[in-house]
MOPAC internal coordinates of N, CA, C and O (Angstrom, degrees):
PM7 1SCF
backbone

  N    0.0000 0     0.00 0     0.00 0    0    0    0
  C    1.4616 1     0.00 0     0.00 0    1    0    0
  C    1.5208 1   108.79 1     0.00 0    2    1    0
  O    1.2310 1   125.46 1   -55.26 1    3    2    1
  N    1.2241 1   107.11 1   124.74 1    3    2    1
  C    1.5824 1   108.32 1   169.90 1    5    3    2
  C    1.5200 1   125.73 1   -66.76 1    6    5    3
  O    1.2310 1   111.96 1   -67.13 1    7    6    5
  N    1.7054 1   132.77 1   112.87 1    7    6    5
  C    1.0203 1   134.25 1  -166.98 1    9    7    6
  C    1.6477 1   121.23 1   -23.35 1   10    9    7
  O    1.2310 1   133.84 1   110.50 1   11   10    9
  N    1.2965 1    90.85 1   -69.50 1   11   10    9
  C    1.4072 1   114.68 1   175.19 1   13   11   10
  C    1.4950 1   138.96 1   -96.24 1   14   13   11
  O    1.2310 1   134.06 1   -89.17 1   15   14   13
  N    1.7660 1    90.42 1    90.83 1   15   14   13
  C    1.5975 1    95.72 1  -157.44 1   17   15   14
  C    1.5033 1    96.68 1  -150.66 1   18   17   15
  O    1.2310 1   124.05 1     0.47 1   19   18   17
  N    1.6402 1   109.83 1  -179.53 1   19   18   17
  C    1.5187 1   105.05 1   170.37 1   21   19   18
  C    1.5274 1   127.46 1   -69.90 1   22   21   19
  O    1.2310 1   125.49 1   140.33 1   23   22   21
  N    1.5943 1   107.06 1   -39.67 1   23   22   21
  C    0.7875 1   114.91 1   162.36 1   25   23   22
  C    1.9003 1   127.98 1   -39.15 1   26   25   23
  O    1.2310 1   115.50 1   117.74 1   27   26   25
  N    1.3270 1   126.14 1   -62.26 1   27   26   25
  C    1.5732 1   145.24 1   128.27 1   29   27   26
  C    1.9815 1   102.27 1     2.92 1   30   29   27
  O    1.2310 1   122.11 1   112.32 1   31   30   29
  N    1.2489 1   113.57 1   -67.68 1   31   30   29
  C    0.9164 1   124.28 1   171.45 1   33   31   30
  C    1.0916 1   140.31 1   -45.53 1   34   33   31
  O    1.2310 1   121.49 1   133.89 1   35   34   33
  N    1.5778 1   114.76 1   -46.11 1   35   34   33
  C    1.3413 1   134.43 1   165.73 1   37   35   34
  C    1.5834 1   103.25 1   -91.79 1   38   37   35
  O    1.2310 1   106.16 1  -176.21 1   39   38   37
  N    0.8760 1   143.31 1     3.79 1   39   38   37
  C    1.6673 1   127.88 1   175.67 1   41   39   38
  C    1.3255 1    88.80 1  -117.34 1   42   41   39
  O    1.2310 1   113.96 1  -179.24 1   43   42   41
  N    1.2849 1   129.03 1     0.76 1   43   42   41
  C    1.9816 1   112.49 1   150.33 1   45   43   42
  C    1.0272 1   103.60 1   -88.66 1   46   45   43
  O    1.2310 1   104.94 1   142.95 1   47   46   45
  N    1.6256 1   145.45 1   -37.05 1   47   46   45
  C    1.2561 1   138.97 1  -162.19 1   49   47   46
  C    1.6254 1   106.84 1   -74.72 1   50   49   47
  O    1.2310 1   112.43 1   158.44 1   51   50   49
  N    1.3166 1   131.88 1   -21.56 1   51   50   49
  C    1.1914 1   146.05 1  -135.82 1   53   51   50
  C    1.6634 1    86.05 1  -120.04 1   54   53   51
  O    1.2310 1   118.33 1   116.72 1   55   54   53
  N    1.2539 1   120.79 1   -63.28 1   55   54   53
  C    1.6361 1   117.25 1   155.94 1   57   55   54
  C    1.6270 1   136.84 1   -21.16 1   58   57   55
  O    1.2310 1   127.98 1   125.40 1   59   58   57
  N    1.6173 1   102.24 1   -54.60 1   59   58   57
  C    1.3851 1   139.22 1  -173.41 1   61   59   58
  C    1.8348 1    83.13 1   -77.11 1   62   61   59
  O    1.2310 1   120.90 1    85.47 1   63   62   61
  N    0.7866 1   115.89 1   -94.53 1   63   62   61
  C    1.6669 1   134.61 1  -178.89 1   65   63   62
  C    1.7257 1    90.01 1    -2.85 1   66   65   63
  O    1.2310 1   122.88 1   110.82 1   67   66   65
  N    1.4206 1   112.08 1   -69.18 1   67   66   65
  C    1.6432 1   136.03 1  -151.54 1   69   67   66
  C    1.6298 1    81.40 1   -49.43 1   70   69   67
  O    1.2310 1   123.59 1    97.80 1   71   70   69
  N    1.5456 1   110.72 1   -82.20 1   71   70   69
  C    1.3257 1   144.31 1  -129.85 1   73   71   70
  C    1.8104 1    87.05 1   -82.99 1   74   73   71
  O    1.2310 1   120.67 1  -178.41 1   75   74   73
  N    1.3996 1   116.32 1     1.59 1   75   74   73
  C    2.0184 1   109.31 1   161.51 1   77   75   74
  C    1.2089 1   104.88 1  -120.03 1   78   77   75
  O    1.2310 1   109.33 1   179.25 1   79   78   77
  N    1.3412 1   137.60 1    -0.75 1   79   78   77
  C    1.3617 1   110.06 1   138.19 1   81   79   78
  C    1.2682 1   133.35 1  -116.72 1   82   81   79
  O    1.2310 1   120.36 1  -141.46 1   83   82   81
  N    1.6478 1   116.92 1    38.54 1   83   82   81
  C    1.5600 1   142.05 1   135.37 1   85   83   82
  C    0.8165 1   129.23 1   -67.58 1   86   85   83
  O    1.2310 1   124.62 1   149.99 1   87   86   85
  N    1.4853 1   108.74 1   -30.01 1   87   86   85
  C    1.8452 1   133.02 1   177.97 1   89   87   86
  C    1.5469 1   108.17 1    82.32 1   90   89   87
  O    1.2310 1   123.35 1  -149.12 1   91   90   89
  N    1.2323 1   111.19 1    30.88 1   91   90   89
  C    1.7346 1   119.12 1  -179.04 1   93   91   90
  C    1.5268 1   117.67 1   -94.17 1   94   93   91
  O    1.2310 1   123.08 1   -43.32 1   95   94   93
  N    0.9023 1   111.70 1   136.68 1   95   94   93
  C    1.6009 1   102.96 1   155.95 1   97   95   94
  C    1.3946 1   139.14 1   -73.86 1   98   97   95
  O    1.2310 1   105.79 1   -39.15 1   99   98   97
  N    1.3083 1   143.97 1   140.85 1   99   98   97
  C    1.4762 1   126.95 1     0.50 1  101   99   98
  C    1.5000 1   115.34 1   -83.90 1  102  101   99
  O    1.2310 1   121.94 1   -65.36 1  103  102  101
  N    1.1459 1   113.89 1   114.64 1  103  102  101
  C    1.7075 1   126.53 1   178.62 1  105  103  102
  C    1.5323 1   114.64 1   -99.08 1  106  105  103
  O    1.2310 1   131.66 1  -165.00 1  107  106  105
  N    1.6006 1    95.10 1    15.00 1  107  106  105
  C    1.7383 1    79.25 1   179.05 1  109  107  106
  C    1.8701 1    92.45 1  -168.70 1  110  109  107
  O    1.2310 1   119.73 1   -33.50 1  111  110  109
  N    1.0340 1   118.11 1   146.50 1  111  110  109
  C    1.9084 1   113.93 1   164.60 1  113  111  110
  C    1.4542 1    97.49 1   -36.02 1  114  113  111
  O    1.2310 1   117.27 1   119.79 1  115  114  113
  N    1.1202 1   122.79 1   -60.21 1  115  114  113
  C    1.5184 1   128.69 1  -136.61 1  117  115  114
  C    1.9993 1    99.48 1   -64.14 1  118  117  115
  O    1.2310 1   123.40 1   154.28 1  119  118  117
  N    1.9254 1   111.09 1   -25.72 1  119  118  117
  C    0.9734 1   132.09 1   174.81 1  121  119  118
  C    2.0217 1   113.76 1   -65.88 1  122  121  119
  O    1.2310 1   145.83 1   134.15 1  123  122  121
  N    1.6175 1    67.37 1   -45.85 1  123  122  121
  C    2.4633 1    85.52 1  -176.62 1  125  123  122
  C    1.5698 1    92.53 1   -66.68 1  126  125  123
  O    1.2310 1   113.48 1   132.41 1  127  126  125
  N    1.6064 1   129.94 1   -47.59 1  127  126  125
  C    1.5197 1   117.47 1   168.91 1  129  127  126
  C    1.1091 1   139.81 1   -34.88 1  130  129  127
  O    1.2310 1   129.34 1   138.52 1  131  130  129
  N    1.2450 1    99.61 1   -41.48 1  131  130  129
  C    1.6230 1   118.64 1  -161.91 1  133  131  130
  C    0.9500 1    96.07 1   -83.03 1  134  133  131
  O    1.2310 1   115.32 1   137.24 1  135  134  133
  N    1.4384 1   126.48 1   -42.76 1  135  134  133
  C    1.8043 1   138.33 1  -165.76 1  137  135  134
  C    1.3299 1    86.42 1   -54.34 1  138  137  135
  O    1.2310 1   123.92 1    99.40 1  139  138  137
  N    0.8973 1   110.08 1   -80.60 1  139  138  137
  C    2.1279 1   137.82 1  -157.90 1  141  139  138
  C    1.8418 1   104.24 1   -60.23 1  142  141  139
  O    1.2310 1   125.77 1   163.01 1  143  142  141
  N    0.9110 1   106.51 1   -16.99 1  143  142  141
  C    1.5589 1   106.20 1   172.44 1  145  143  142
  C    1.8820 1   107.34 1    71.26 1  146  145  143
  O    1.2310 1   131.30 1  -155.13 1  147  146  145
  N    1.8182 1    95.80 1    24.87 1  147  146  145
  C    1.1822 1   101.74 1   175.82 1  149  147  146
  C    1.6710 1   132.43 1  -106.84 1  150  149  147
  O    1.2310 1   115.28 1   -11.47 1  151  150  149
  N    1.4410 1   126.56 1   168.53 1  151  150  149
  C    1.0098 1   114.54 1  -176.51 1  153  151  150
  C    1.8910 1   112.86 1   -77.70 1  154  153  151
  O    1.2310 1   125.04 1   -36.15 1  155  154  153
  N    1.5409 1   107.92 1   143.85 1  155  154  153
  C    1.4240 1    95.36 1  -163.26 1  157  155  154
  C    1.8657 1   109.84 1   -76.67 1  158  157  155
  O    1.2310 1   122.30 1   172.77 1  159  158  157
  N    1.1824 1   113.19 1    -7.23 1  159  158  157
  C    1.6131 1   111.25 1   169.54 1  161  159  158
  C    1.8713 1   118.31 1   -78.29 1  162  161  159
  O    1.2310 1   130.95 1   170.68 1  163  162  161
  N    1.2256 1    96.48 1    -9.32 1  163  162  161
  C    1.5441 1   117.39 1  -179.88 1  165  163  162
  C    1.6416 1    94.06 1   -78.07 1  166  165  163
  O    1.2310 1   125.56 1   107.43 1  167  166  165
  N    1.7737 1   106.92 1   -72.57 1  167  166  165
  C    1.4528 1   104.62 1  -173.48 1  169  167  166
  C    1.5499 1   121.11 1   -49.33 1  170  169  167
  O    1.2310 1   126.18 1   170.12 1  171  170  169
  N    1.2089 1   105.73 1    -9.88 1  171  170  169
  C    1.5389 1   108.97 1  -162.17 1  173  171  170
  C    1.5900 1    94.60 1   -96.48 1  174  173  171
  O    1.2310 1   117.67 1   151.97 1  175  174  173
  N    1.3594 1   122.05 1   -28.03 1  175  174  173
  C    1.7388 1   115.83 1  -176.29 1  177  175  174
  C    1.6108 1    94.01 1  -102.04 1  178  177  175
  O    1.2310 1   105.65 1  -177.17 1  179  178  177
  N    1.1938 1   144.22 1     2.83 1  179  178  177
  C    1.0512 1   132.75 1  -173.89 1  181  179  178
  C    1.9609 1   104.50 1  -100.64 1  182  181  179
  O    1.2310 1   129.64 1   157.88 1  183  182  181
  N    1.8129 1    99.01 1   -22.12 1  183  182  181
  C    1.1713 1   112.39 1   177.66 1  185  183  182
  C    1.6331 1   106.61 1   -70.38 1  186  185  183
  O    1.2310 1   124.42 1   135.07 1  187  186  185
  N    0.9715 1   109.12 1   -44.93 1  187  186  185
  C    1.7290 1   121.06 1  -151.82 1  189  187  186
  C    1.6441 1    94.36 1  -101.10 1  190  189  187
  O    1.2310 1   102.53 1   175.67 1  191  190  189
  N    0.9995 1   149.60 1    -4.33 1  191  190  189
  C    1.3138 1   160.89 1   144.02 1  193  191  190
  C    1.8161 1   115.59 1   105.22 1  194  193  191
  O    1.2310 1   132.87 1  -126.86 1  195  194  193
  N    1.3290 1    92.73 1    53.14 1  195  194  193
  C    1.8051 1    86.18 1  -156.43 1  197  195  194
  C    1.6639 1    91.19 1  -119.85 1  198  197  195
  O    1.2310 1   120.74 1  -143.22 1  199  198  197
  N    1.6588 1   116.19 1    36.78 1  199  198  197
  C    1.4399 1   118.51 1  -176.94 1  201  199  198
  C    1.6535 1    99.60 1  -120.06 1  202  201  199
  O    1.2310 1   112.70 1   -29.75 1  203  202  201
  N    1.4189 1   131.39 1   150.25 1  203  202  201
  C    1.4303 1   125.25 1   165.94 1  205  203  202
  C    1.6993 1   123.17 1   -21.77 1  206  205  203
  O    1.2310 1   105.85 1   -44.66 1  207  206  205
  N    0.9581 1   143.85 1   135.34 1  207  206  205
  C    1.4574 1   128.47 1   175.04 1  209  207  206
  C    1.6542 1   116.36 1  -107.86 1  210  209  207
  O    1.2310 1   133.22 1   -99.54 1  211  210  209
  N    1.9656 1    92.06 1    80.46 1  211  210  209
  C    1.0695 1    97.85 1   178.31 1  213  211  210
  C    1.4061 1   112.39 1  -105.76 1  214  213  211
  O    1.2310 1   121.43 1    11.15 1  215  214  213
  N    1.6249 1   114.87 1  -168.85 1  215  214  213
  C    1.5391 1   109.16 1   173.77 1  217  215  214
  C    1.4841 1   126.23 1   -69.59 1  218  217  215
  O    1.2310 1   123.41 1   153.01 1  219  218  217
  N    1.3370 1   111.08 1   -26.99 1  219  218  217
  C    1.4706 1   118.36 1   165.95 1  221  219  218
  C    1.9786 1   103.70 1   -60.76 1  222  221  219
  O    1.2310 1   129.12 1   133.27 1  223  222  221
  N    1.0670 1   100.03 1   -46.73 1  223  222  221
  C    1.4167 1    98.79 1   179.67 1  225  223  222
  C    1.1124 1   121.99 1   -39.36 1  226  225  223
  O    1.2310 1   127.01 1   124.01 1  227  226  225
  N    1.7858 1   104.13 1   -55.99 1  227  226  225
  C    1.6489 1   129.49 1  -171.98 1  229  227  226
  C    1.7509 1   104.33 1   -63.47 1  230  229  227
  O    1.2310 1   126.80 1   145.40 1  231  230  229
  N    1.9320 1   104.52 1   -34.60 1  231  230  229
  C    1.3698 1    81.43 1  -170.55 1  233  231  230
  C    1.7041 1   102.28 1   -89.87 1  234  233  231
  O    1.2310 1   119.20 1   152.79 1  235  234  233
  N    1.6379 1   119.13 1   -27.21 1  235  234  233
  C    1.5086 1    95.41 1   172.54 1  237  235  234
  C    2.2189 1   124.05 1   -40.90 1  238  237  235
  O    1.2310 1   120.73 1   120.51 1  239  238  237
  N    0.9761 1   116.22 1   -59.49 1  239  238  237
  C    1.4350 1   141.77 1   154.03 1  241  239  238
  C    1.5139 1   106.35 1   -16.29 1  242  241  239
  O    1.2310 1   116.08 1   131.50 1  243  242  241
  N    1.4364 1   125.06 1   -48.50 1  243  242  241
  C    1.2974 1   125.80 1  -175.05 1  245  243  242
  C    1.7489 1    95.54 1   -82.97 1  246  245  243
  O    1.2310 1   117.02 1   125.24 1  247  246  245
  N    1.1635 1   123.27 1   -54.76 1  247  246  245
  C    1.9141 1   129.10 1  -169.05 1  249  247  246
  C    1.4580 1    85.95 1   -44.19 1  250  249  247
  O    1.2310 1   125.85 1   114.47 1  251  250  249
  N    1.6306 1   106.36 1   -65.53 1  251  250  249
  C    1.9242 1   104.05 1  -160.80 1  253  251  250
  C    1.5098 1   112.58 1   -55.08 1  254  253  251
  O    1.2310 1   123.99 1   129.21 1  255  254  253
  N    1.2322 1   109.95 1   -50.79 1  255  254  253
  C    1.6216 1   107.25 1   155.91 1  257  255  254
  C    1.9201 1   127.90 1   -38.34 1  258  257  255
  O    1.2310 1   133.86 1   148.49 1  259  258  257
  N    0.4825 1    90.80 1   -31.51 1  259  258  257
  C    1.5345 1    92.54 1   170.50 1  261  259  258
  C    1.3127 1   108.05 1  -106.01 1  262  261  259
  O    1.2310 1   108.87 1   143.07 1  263  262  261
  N    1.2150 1   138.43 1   -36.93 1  263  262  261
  C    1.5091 1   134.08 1  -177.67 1  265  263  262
  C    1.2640 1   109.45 1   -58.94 1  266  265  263
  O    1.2310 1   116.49 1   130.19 1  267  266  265
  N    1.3471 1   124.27 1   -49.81 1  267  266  265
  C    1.4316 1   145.48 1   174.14 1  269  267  266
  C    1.3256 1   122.71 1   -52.84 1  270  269  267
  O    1.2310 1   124.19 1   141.48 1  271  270  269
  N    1.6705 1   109.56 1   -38.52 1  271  270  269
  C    1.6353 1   125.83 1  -177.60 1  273  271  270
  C    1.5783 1   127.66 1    94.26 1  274  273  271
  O    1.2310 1   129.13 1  -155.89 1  275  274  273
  N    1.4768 1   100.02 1    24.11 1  275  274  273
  C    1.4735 1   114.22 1  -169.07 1  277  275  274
  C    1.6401 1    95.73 1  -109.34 1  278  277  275
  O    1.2310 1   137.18 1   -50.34 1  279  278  277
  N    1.6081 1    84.33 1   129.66 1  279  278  277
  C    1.2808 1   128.30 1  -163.83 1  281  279  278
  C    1.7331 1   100.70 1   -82.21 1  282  281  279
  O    1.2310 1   123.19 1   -60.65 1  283  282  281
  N    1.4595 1   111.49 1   119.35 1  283  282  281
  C    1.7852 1    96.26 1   151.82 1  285  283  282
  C    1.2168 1   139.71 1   -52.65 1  286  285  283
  O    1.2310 1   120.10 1   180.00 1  287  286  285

């Protein structure tokens, strides 16, 4: 699967979705922000793939992936 894609997109939303009505954290970007000490319009283009596709990119992308609980 290519990092940065729609697909990418929807298997964080689908994560987020899971993990708020488990009552877990992170249930929302605004949660993956806070984690990451990032701005939440950042998490939101870094989600949806509309940021440079660099290696910092690739490795932010891998943390939220695991922070979130999404499985390869």
């Amino acid at each position: 699967m290519e990092i940065m894609s729609y697909e990418f997109a929807d298997a964080i939303l689908v994560c987020l979705k899971r993990n708020k009505r488990m009552g877990i954290k992170p249930s929302s970007q605004t949660d993956i922000a806070n984690y990451f000490g990032l701005s939440k319009p950042y998490v939101n283009q870094l989600i949806n793939g509309r940021v440079a596709n660099s290696a910092n990119t690739k490795k932010r992308l891998a943390e939220i992936k695991k922070y979130v609980g999404m499985n390869d």
